[in-house]
PyMOL Python script that loads the backbone (N, CA, C, O; Angstrom):
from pymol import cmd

cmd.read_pdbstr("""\
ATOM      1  N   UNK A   1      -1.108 -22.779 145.287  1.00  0.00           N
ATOM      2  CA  UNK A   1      -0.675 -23.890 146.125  1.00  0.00           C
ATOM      3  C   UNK A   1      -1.507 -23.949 147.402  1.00  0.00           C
ATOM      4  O   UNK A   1      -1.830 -24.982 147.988  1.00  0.00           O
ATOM      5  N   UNK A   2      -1.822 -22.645 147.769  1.00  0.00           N
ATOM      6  CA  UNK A   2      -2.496 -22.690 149.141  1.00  0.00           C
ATOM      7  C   UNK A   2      -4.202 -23.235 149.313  1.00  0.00           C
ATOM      8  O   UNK A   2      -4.824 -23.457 150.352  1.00  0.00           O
ATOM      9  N   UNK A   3      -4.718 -23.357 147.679  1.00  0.00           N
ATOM     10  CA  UNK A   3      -5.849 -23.482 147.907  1.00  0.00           C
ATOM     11  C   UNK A   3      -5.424 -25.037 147.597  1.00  0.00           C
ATOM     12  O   UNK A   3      -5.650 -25.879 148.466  1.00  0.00           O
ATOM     13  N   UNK A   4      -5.100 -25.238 146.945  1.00  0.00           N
ATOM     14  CA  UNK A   4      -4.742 -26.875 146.803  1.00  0.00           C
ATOM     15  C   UNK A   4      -4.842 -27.507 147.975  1.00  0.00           C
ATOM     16  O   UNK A   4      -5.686 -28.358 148.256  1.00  0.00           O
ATOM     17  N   UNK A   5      -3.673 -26.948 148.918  1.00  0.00           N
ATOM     18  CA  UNK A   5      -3.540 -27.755 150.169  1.00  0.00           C
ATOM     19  C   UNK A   5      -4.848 -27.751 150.420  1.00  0.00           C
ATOM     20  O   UNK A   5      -5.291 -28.870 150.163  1.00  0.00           O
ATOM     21  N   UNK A   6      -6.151 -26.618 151.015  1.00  0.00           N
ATOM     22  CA  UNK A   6      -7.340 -26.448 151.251  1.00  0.00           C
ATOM     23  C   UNK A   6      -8.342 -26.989 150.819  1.00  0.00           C
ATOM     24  O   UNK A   6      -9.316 -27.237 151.529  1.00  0.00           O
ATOM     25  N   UNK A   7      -8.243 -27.337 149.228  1.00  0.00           N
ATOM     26  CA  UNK A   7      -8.988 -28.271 149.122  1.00  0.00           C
ATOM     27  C   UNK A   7      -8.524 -30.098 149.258  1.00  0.00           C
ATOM     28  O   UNK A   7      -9.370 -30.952 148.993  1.00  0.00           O
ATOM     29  N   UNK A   8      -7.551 -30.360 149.558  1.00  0.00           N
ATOM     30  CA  UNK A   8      -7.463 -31.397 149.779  1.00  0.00           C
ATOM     31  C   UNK A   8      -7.725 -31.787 151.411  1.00  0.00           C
ATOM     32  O   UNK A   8      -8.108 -32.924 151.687  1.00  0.00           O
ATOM     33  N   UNK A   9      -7.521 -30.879 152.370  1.00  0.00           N
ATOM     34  CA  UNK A   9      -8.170 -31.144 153.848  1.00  0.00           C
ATOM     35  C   UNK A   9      -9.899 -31.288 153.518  1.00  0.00           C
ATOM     36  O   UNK A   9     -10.589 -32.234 153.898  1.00  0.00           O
ATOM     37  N   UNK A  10     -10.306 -30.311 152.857  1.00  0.00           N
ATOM     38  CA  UNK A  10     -11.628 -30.673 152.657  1.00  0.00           C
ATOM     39  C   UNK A  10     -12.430 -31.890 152.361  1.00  0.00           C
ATOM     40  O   UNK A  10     -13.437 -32.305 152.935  1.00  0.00           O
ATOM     41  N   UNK A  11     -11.551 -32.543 150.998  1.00  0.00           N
ATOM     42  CA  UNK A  11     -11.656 -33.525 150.822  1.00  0.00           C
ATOM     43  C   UNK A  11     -11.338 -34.955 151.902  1.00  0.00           C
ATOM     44  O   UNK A  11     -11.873 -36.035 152.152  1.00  0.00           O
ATOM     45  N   UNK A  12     -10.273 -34.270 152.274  1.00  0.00           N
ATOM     46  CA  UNK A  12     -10.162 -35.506 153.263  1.00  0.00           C
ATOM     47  C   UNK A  12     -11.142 -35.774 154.446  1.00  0.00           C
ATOM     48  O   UNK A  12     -11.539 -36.911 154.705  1.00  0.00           O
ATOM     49  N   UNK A  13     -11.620 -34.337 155.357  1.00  0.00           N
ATOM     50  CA  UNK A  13     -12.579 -34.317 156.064  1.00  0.00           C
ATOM     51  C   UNK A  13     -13.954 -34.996 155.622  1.00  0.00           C
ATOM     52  O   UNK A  13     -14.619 -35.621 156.448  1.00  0.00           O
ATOM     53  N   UNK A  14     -14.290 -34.880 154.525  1.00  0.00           N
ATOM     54  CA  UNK A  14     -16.006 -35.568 153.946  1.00  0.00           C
ATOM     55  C   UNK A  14     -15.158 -36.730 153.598  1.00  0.00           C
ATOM     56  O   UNK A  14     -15.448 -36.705 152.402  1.00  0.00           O
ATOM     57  N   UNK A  15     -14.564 -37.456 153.666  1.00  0.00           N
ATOM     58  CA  UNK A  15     -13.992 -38.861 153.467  1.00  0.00           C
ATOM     59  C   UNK A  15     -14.115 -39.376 154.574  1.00  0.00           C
ATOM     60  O   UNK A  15     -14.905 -40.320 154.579  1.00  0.00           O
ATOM     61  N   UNK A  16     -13.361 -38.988 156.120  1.00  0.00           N
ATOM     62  CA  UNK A  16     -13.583 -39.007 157.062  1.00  0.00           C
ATOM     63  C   UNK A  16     -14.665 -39.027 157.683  1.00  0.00           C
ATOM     64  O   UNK A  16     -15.234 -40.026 158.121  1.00  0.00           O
ATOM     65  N   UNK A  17     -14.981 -37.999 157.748  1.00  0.00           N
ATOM     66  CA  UNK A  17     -16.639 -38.077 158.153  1.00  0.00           C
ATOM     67  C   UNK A  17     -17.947 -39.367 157.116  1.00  0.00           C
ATOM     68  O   UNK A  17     -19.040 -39.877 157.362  1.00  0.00           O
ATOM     69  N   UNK A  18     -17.212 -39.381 156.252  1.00  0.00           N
ATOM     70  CA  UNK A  18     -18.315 -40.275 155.836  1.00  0.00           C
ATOM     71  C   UNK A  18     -17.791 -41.873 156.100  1.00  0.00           C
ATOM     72  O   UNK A  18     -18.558 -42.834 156.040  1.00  0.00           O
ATOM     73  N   UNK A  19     -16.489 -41.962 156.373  1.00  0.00           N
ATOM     74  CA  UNK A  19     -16.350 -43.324 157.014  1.00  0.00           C
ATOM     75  C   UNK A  19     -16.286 -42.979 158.897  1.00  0.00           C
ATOM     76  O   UNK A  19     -15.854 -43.783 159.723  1.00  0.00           O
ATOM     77  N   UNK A  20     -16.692 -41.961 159.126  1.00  0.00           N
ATOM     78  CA  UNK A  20     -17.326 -42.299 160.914  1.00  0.00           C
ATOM     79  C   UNK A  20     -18.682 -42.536 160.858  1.00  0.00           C
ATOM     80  O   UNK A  20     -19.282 -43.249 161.662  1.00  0.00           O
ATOM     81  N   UNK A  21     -19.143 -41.996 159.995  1.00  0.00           N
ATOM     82  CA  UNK A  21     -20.913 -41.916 159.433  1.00  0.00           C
ATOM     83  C   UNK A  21     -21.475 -43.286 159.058  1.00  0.00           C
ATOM     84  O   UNK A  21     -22.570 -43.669 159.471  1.00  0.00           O
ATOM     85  N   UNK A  22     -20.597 -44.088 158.174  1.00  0.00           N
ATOM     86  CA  UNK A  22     -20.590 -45.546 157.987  1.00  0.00           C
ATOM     87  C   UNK A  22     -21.157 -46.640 159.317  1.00  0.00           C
ATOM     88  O   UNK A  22     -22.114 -47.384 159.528  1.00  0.00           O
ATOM     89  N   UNK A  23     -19.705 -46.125 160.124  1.00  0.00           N
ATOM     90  CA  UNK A  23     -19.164 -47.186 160.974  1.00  0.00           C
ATOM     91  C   UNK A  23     -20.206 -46.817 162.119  1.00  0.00           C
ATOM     92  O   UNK A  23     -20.314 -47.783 162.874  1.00  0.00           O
ATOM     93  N   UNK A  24     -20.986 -45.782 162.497  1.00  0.00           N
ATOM     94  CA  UNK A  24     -22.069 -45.533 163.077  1.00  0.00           C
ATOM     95  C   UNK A  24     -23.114 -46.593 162.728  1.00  0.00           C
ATOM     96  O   UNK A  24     -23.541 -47.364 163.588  1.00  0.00           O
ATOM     97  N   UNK A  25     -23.612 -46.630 161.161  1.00  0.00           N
ATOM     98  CA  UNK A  25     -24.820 -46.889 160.916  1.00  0.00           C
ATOM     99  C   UNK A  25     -24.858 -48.354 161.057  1.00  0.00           C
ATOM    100  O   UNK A  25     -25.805 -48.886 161.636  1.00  0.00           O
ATOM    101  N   UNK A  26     -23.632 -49.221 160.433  1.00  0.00           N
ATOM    102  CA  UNK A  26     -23.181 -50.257 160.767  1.00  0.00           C
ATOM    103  C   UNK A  26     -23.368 -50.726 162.189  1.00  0.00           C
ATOM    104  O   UNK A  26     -23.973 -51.781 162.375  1.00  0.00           O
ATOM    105  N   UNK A  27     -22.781 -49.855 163.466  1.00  0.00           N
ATOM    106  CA  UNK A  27     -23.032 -50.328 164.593  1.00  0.00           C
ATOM    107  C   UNK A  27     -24.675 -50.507 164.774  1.00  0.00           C
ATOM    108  O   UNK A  27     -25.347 -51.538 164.773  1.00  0.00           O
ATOM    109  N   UNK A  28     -25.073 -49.105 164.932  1.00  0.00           N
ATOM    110  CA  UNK A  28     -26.762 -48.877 165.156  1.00  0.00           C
ATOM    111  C   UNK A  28     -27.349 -50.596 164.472  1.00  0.00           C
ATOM    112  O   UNK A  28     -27.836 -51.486 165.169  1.00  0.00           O
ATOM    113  N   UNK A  29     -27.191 -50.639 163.464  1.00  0.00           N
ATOM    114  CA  UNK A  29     -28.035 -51.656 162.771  1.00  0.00           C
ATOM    115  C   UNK A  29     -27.592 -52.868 163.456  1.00  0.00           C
ATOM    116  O   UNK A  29     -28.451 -53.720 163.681  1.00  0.00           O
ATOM    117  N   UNK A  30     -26.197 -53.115 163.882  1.00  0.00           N
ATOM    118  CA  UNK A  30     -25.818 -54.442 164.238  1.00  0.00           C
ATOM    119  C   UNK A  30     -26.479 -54.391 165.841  1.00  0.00           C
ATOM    120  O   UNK A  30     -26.563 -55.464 166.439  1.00  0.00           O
ATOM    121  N   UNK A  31     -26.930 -53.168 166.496  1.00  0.00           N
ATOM    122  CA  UNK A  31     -27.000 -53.402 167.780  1.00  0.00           C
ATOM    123  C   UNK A  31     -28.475 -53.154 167.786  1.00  0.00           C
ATOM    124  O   UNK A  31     -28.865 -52.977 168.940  1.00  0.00           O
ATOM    125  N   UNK A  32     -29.601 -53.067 166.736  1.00  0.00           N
ATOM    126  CA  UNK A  32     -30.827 -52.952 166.721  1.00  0.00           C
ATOM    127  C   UNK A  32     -31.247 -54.485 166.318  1.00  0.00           C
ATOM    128  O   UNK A  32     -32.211 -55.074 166.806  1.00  0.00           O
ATOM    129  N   UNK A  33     -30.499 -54.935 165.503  1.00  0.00           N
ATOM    130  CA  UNK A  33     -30.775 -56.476 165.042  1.00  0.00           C
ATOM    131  C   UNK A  33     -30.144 -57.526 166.218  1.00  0.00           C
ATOM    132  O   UNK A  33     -30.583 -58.675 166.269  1.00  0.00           O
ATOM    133  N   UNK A  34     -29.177 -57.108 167.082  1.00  0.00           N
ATOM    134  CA  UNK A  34     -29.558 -58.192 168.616  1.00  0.00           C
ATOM    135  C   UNK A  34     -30.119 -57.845 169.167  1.00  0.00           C
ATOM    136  O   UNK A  34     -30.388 -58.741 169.967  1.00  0.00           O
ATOM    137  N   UNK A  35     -31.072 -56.276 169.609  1.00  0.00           N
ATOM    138  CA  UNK A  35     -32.015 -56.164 170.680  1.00  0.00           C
ATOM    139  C   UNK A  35     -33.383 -57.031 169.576  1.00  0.00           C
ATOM    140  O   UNK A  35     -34.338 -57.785 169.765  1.00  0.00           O
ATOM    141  N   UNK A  36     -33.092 -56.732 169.071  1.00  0.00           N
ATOM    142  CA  UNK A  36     -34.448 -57.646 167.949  1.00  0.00           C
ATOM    143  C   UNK A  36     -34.123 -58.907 168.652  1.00  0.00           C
ATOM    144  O   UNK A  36     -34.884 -59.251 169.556  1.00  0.00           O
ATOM    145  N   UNK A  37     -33.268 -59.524 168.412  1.00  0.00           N
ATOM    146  CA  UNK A  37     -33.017 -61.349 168.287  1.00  0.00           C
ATOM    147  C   UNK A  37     -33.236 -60.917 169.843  1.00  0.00           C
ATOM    148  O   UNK A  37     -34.445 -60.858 170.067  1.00  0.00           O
ATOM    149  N   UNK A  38     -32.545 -60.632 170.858  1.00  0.00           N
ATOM    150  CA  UNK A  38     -32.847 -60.983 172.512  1.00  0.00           C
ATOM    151  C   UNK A  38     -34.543 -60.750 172.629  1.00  0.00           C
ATOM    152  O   UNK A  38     -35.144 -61.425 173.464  1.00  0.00           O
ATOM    153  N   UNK A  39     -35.203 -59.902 171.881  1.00  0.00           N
ATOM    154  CA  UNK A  39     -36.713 -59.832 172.202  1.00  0.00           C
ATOM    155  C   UNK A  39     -37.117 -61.307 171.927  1.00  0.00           C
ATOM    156  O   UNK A  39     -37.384 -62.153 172.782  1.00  0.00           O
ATOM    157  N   UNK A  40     -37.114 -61.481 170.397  1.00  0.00           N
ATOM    158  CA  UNK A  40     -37.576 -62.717 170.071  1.00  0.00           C
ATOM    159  C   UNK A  40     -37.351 -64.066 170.425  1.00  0.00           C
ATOM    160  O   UNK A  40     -38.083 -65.050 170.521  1.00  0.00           O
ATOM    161  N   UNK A  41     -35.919 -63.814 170.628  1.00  0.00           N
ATOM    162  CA  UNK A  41     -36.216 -65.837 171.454  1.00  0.00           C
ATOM    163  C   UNK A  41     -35.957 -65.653 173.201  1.00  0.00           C
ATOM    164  O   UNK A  41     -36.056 -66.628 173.946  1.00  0.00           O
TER     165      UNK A  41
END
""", "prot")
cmd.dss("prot")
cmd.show_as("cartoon", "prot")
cmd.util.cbc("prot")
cmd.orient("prot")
């Protein structure tokens, strides 16, 4: 039972982390594509 619980925090952590990891790359890109657009026009 105890590793169960253990592996399910695990799991939940790389779930987690890969939707903060997302929502990072998402920003970066959305805030590299308006310093783009403010250069260009």
């Amino acid at each position: 039972m105890e590793t169960y619980k253990n592996y399910n925090r695990e799991d939940f952590n790389k779930i987690l982390s890969a939707k903060i990891t997302r929502k990072l790359l998402i920003t970066a890109t959305v805030l590299a594509s308006l310093g783009i657009l403010n250069k260009t026009f």
